[in-house]
Backbone bond lengths (Angstrom), bond angles and torsions (degrees), N, CA, C in turn:
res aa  C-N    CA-C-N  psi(-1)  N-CA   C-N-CA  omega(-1)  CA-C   N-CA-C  phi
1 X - - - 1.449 - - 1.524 110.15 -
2 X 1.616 109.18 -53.29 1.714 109.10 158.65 1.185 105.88 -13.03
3 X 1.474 110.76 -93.40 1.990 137.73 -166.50 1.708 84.95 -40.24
4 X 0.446 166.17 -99.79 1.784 169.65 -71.26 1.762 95.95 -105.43
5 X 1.551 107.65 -57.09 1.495 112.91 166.50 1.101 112.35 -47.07
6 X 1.075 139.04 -61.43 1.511 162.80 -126.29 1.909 89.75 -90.43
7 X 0.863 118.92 -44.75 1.066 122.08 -156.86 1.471 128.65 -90.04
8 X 1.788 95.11 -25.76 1.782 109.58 166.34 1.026 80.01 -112.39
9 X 1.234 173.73 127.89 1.357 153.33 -38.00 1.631 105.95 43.54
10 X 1.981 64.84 -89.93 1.700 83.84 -167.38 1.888 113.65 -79.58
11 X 1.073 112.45 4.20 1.568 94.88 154.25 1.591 138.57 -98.32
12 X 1.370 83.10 -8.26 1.809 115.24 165.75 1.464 113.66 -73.36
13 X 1.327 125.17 -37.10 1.309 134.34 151.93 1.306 123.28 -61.69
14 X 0.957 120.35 -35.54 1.967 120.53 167.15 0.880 117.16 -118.70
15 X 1.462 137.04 38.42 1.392 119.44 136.19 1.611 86.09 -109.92
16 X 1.438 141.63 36.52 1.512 128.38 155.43 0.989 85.10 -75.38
17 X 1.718 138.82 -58.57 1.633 135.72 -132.70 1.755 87.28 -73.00
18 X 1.386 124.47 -45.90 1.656 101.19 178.75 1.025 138.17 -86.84
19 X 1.834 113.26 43.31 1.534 135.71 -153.64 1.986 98.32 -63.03
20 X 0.901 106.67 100.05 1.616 111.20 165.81 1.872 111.33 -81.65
21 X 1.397 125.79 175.01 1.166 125.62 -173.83 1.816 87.62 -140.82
22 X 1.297 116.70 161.14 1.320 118.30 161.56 1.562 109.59 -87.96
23 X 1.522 117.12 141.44 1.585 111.28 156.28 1.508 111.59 -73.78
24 X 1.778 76.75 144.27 1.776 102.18 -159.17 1.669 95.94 -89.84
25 X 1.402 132.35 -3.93 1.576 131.50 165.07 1.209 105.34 -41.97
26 X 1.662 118.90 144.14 1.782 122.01 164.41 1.911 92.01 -102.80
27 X 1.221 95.44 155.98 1.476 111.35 176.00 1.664 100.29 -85.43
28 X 1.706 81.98 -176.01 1.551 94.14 -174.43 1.464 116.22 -74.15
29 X 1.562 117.95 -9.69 1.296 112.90 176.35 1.407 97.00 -95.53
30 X 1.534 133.63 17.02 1.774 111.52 176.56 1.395 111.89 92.31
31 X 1.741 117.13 -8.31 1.280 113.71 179.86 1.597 122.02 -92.98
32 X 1.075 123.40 178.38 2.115 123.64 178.62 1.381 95.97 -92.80
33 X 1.656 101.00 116.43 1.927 100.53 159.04 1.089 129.53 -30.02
34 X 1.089 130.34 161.91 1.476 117.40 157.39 1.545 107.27 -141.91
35 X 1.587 106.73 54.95 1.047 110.10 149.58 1.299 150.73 -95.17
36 X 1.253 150.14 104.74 1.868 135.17 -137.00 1.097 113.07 -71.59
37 X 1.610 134.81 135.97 1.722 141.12 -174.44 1.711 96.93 -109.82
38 X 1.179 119.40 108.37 1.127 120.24 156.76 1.783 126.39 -59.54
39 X 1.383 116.41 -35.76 1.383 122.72 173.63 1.759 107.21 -132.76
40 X 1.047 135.98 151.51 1.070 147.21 -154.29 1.521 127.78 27.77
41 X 1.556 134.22 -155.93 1.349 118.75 -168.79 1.800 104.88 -102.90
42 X 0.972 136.89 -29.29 1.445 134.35 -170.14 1.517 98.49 -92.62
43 X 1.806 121.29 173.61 1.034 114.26 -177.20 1.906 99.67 -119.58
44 X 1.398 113.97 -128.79 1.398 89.73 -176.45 1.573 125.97 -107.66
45 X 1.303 88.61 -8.75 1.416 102.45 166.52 1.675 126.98 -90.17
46 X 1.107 117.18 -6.90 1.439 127.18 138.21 1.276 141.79 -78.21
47 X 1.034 106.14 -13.60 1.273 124.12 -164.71 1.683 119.02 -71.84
48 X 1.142 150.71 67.62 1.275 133.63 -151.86 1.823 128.05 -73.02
49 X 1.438 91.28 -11.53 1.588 91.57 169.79 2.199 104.26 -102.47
50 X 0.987 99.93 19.07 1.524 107.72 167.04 1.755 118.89 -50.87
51 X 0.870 136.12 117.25 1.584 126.86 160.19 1.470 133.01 -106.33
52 X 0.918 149.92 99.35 1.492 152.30 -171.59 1.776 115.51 -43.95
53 X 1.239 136.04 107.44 1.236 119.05 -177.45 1.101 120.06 -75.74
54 X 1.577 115.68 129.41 1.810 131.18 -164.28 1.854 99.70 -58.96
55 X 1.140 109.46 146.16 1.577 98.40 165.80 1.543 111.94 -124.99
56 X 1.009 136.21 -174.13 1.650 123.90 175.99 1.323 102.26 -81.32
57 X 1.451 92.89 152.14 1.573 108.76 178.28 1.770 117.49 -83.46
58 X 0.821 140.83 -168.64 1.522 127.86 157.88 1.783 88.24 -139.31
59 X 1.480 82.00 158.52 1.614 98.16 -149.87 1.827 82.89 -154.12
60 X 1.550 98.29 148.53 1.683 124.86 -159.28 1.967 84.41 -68.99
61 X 1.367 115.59 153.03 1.019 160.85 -159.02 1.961 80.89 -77.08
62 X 1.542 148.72 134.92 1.144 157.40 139.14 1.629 119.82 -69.34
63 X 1.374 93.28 -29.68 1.257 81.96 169.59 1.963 146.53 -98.39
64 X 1.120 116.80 -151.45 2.077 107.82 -171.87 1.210 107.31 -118.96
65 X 1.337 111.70 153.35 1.438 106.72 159.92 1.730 135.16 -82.60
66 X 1.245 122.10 -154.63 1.421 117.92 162.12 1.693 110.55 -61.60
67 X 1.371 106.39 -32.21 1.578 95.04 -155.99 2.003 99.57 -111.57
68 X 1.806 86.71 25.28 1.597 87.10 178.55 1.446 126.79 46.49
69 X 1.863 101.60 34.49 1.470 99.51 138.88 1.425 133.00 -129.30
70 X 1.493 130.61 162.50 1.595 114.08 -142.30 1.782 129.89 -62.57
71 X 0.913 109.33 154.08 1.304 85.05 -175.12 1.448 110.27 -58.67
72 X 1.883 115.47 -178.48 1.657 109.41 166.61 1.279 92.17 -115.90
73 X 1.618 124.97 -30.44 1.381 119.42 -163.63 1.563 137.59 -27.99
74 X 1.014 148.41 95.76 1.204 146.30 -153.31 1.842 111.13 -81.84
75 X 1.618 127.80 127.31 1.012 146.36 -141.56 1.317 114.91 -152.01
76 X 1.562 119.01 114.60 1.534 104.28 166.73 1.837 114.23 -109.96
77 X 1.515 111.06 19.04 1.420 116.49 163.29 1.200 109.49 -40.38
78 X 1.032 126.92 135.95 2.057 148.69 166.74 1.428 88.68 -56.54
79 X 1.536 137.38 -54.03 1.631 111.26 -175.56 1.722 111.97 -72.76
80 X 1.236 123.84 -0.09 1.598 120.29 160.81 1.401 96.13 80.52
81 X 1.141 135.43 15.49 1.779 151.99 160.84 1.559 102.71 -102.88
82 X 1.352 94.01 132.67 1.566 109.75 165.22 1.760 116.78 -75.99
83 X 1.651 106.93 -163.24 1.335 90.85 -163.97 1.824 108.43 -88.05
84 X 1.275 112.62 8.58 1.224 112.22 -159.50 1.257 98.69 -96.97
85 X 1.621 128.53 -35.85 1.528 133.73 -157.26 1.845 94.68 -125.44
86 X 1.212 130.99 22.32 1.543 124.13 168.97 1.827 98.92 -68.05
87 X 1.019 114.93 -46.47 1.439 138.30 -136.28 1.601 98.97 -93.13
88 X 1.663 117.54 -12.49 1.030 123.10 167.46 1.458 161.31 -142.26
């Protein structure tokens, strides 16, 4: 019975450290999100100073083949070469 205490104890103690809050936004039908805000009160879709982080795009292959026509291979390397033609 000890061990049994002991044990939601300690899971009552760590899930405080991952204390989430609900966003306090109502939806479009008038209802409370129920999405979880780790730091402030809205979540991210309420949020109006929110920004999405850009990621690289992938972009067509620059380089040729054997028979000198373009590549199709698709690539988001910074030299705009796939993995076959970086190297050459």
């Amino acid at each position: 019975m000890k061990k049994v205490k002991l044990s939601v104890a300690a899971l009552l103690i760590a899930s405080v450290g991952f204390a989430q809050t609900q966003c306090q936004a109502l939806t479009k039908q008038q209802n409370q999100c129920k999405n979880t805000v780790k730091t402030g009160k809205l979540c991210y879709l309420h949020n109006p100073n929110y920004t999405k982080k850009c990621k690289k795009t992938a972009v067509i292959c620059s380089g040729t083949t054997k028979s000198n026509k373009n590549c199709k291979k698709k690539t988001k390397n910074q030299s705009g070469k796939c993995y076959l033609h970086e190297n050459k």
